[in-house]
DOLUMTOR-341070 format. One record per atom (N, C-alpha, C): residue in three letters; x, y, z. Coordinates in steps of 0.02 Angstrom, whole numbers, padded with zeros to 5 digits, always signed. Layout:
BEGIN
ALAXYZ
...
***
This chain:
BEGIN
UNK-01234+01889-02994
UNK-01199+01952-02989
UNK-01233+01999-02939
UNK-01207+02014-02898
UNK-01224+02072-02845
UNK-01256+02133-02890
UNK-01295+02170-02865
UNK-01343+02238-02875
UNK-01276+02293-02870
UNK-01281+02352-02893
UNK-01221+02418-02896
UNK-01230+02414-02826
UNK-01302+02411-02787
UNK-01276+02436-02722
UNK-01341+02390-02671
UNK-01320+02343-02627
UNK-01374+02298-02593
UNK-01356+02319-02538
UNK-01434+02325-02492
UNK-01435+02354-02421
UNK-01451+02283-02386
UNK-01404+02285-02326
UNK-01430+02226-02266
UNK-01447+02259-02220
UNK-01525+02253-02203
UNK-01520+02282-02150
UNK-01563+02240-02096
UNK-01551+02244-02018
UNK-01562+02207-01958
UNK-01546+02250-01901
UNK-01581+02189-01856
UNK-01577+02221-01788
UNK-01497+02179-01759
UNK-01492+02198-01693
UNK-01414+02185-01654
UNK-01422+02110-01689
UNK-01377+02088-01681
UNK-01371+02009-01696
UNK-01406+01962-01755
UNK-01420+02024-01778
UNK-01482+01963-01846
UNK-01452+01923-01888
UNK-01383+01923-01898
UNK-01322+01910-01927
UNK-01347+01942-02003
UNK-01331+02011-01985
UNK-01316+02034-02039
UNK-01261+02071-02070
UNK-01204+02050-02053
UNK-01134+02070-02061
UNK-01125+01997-02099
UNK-01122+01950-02054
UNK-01127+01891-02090
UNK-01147+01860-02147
UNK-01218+01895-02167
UNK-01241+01886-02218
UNK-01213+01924-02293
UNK-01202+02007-02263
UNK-01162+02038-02316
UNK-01098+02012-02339
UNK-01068+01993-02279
UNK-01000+01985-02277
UNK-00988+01891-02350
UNK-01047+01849-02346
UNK-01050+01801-02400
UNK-01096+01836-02472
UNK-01123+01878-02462
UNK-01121+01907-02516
UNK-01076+01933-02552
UNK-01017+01982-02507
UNK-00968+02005-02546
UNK-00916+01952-02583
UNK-00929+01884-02527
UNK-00846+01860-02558
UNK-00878+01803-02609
UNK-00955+01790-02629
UNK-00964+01763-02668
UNK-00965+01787-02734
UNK-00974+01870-02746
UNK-00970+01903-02797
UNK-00906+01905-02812
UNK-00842+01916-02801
UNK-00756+01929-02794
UNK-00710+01897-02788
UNK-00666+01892-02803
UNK-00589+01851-02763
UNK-00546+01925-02716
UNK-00570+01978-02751
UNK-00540+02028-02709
UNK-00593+02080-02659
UNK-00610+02046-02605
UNK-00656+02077-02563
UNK-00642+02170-02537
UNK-00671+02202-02523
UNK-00643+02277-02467
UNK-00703+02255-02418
UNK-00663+02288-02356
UNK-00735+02286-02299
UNK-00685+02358-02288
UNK-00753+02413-02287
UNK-00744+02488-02263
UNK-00746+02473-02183
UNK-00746+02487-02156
UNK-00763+02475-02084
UNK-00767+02545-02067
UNK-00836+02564-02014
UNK-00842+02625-01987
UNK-00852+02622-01894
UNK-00828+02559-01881
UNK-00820+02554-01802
UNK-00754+02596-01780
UNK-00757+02630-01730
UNK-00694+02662-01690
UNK-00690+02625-01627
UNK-00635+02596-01616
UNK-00605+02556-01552
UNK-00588+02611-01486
UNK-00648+02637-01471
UNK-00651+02683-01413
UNK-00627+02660-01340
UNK-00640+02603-01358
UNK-00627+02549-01270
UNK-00617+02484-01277
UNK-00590+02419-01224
UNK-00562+02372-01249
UNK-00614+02321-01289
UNK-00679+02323-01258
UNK-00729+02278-01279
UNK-00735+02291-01351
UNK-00715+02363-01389
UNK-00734+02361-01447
UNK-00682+02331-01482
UNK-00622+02366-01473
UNK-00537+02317-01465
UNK-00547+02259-01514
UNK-00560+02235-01442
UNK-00568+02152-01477
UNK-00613+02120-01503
UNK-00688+02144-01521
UNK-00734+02148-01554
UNK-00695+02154-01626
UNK-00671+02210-01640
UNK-00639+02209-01728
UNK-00564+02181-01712
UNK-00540+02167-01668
UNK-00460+02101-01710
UNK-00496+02035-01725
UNK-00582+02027-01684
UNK-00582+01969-01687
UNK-00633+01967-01758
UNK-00652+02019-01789
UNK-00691+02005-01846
UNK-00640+02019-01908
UNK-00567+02041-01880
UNK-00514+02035-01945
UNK-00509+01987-01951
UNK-00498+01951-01871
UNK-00452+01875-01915
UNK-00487+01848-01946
UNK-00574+01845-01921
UNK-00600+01815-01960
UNK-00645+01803-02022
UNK-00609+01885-02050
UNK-00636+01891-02119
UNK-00547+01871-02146
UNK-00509+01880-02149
UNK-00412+01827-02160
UNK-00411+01913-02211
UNK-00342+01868-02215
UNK-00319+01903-02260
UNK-00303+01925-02337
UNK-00355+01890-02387
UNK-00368+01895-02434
UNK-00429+01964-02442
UNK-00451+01995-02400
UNK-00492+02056-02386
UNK-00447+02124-02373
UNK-00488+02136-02422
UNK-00427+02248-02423
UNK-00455+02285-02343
UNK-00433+02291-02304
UNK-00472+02332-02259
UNK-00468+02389-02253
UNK-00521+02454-02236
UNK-00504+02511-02244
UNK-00547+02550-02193
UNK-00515+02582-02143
UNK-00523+02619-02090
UNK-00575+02678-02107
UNK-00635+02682-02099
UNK-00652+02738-02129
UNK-00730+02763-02081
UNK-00710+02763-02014
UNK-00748+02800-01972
UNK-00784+02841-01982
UNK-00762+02899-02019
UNK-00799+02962-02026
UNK-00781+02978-02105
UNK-00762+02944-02143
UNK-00754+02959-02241
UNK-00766+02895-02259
UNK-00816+02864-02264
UNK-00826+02807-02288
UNK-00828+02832-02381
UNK-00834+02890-02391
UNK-00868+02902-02471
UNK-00781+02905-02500
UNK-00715+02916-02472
UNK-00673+02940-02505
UNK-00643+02854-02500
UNK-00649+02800-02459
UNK-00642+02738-02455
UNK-00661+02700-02522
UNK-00716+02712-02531
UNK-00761+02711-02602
UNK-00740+02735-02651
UNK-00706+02770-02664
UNK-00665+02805-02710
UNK-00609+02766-02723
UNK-00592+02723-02697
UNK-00516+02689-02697
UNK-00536+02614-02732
UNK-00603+02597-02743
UNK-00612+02531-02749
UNK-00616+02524-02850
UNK-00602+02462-02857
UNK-00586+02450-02941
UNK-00664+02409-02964
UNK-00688+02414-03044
UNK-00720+02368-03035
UNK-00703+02290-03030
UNK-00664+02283-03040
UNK-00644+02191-03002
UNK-00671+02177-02940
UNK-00640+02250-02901
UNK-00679+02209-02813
UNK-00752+02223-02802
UNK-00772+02192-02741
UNK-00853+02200-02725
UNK-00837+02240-02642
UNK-00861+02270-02606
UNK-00849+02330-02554
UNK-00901+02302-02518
UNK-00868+02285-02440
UNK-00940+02276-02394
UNK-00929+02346-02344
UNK-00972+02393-02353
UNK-00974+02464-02314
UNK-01006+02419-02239
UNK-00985+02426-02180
UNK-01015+02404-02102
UNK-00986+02427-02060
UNK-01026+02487-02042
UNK-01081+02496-02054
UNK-01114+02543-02051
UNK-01182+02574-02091
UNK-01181+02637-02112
UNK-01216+02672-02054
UNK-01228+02620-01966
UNK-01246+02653-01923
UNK-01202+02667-01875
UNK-01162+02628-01867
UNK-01076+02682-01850
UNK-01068+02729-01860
UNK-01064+02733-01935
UNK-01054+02800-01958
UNK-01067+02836-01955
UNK-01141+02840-01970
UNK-01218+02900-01931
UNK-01192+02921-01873
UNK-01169+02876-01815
UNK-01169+02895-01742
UNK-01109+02935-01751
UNK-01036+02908-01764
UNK-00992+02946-01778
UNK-00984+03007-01791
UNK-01031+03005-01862
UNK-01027+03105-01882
UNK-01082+03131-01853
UNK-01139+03100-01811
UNK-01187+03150-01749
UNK-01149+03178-01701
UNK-01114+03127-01661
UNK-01064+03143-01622
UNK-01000+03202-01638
UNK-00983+03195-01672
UNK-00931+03244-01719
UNK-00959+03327-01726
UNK-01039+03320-01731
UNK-01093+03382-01750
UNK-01072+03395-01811
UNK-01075+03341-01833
UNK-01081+03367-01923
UNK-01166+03376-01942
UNK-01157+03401-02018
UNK-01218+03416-02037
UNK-01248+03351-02073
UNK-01276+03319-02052
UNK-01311+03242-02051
UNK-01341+03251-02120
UNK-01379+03275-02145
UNK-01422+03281-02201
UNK-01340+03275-02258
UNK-01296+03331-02254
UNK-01240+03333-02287
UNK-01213+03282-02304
UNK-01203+03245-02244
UNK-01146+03196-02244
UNK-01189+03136-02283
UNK-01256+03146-02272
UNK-01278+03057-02312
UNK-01304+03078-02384
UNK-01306+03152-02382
UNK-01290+03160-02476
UNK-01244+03139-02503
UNK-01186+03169-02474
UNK-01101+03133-02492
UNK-01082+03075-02511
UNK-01116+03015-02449
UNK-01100+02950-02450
UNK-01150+02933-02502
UNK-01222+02947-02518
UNK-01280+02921-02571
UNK-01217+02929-02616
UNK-01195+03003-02623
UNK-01187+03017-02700
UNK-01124+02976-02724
UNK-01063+02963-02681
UNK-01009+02890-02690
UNK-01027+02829-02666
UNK-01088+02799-02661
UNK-01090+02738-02678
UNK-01125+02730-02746
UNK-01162+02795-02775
UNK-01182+02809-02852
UNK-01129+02793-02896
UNK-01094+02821-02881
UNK-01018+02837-02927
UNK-00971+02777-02910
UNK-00956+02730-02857
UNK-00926+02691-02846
UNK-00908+02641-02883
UNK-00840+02634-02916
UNK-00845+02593-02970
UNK-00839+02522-02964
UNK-00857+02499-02900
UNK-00886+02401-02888
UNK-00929+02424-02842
UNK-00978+02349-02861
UNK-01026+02355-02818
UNK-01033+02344-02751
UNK-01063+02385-02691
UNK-01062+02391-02625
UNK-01124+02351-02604
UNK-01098+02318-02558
UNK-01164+02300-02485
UNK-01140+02338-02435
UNK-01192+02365-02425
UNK-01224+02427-02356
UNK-01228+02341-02306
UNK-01223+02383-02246
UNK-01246+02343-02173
UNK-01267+02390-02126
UNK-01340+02419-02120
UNK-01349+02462-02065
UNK-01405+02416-02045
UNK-01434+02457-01968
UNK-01463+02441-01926
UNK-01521+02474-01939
UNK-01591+02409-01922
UNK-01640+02430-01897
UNK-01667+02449-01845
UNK-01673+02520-01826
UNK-01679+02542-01775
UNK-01744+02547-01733
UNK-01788+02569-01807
UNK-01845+02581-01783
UNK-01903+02536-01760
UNK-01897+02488-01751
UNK-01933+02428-01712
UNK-01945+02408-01650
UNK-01917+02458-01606
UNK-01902+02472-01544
UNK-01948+02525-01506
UNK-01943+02533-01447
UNK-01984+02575-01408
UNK-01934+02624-01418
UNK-01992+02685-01419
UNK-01981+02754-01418
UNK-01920+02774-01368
UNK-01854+02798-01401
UNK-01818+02813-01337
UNK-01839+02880-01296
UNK-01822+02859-01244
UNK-01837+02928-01174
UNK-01787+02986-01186
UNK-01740+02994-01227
UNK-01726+03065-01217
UNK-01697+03083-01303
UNK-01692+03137-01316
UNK-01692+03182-01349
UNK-01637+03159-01428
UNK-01577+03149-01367
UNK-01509+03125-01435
UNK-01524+03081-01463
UNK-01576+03028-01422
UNK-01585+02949-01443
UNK-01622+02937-01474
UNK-01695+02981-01471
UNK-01735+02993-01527
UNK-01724+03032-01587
UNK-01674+03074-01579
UNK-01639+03117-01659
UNK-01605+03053-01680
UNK-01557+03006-01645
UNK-01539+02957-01680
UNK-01571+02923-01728
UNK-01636+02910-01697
UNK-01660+02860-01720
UNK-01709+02870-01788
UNK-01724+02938-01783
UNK-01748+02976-01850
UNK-01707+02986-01900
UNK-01633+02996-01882
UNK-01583+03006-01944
UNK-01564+02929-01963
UNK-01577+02885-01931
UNK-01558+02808-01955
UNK-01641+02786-01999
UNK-01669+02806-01966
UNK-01735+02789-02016
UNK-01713+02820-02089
UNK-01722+02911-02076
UNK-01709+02925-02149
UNK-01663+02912-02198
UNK-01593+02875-02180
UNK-01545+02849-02203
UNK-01554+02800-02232
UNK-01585+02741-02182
UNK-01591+02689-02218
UNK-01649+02695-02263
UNK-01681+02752-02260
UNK-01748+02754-02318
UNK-01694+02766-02379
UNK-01642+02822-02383
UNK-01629+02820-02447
UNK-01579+02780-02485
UNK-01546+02742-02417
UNK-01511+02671-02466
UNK-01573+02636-02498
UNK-01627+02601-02471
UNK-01662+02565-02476
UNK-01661+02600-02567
UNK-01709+02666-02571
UNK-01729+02681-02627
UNK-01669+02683-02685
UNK-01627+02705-02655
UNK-01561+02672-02713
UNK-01532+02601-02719
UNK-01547+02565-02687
UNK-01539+02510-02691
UNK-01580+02468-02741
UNK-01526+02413-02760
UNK-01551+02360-02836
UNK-01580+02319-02787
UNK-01572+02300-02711
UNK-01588+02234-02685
UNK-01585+02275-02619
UNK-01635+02241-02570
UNK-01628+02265-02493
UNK-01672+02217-02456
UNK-01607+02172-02423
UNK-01618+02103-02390
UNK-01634+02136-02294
UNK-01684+02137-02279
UNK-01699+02112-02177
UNK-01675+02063-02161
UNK-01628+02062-02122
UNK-01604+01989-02092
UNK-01655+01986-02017
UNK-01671+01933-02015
UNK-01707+01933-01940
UNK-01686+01856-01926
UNK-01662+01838-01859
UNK-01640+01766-01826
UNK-01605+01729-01875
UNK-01548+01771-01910
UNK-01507+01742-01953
UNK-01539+01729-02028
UNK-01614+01753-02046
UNK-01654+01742-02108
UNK-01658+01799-02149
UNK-01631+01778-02205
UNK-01649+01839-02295
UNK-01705+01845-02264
UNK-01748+01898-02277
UNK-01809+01915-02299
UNK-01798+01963-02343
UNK-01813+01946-02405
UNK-01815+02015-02467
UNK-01862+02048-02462
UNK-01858+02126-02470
UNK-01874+02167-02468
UNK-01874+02189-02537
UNK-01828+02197-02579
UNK-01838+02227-02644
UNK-01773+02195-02684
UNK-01785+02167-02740
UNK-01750+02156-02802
UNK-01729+02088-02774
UNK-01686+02043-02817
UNK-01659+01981-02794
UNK-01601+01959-02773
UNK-01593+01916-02757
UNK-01498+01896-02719
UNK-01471+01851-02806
UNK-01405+01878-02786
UNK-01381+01816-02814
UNK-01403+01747-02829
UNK-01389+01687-02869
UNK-01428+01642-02853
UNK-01375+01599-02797
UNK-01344+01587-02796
UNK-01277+01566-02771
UNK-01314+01587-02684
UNK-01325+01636-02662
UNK-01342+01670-02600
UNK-01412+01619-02573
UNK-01458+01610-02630
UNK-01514+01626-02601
UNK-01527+01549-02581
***
């Protein structure tokens, strides 16, 4: 049985969408994937038709760019919720000039309350060289402190690195591991 709330987190490509994404549908028959990508240009386009088709259509999908917490609100406990991803989202409402601290109280406090259990999918950012200017380093401080406080609410919080679990805290499924 999946944790109330398991964090994946990785760098670009660690396959950790992948990894959440068999967590959710091993816990469920009725999957949600929140999705917080916006199709700004064509490369992104077809980046998400091509990760619909190939999550099918037995998956609830739900558009939720900038309200991922009211998405969360809609889910039953029968289904299991893959939120991807909670560094979209970050960028989204920076971009927007929302109040950042605000907005990841909001989302902590509905995946608390969420009545099935969620896998988070954000990015590790901080493993990287120091960025050179200003927005990129506020980025990269509000993705740190974010993913600090999934981590600490989290039952389980898996590092994917070259496609590999590495646990970090609590256990997988056995089915997963």
């Amino acid at each position: 049985m999946l944790e109330r709330l398991t964090l994946v987190l990785g760098g670009a490509r660690s396959g950790k969408s992948a990894f959440a994404e068999r967590l959710v549908q091993e816990a469920t028959t009725r999957p949600v994937y929140v999705a917080t990508a916006e199709a700004r240009d064509d490369e992104m386009r077809a980046r998400i038709a091509a990760h619909l088709a190939a999550r099918g259509p037995h998956w609830r999908s739900v558009e939720a760019p900038h309200d991922p917490a009211a998405a969360l609100a809609t889910a039953s406990p029968s289904e299991a919720v893959l939120l991807d991803c909670a560094t979209l989202w970050l960028s989204n409402r920076m971009l927007a000039g929302a109040d950042l601290a605000a907005e990841a109280e909001r989302l902590l406090a509905a995946l608390g309350q969420c009545a099935a259990p969620v896998v988070v999918v954000s990015n590790e950012v901080g493993l990287s060289v120091v960025p050179d200017n200003a927005l990129a380093r506020r980025f990269r401080d509000e993705q740190g402190r974010l993913n600090q406080a999934l981590a600490a609410g989290a039952g389980c919080a898996v590092l994917m690195a070259a496609g590999l679990p590495l646990m970090l805290k609590g256990r997988l499924p056995e089915a997963t591991t």
